[in-house]
N, C-alpha and C positions, 0 to 999 in steps of 0.2 A: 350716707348714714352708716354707722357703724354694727354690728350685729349684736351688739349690748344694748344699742338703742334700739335698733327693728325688734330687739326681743322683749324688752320693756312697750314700745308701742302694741305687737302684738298683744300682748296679755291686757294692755288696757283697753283696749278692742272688744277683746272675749271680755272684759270684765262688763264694760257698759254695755254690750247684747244681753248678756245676761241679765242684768239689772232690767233693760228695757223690754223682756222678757218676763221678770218676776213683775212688773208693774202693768204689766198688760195683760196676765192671767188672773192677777188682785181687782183688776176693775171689772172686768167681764168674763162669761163662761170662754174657754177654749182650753190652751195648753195649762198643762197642772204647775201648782207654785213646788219651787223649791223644797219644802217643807212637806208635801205629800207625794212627790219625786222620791224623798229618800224616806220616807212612811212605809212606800207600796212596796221598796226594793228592800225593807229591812223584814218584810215578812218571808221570806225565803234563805235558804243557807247561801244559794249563792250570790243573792244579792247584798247579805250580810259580808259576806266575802270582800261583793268589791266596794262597798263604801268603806271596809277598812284598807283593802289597797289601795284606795282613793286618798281617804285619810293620809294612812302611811306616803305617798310618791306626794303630798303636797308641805308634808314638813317637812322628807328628806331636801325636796328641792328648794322650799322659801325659808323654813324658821331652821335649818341644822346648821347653822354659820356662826 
């Protein structure tokens, strides 16, 4: 396997946990959805901070091409 592909497989890995993640916080009480994930961390300056470094490292890396 070449590290273009182990790199694409990874991220599609982290993407369906993730998903299987949000879809299992949507059905019952436990871990927080997405959407109240970045709620809780936009009331604070540093967590305003890092969802826009977040933001920012995932255009430079997926949409700057």
């Amino acid at each position: 396997m070449s590290g273009t592909a182990a790199g694409v497989a990874g991220v599609v890995c982290l993407l369906l946990a993730g998903l299987a993640v949000e879809a299992w916080a949507r059905c019952r009480p436990g871990p927080a959805t997405a959407a109240q994930a970045v709620g809780a961390a936009m009331r604070t300056a540093a967590g305003r901070a890092a969802v826009l470094l977040a933001w920012l490292w995932l255009g430079v890396h997926f949409l700057a091409r």
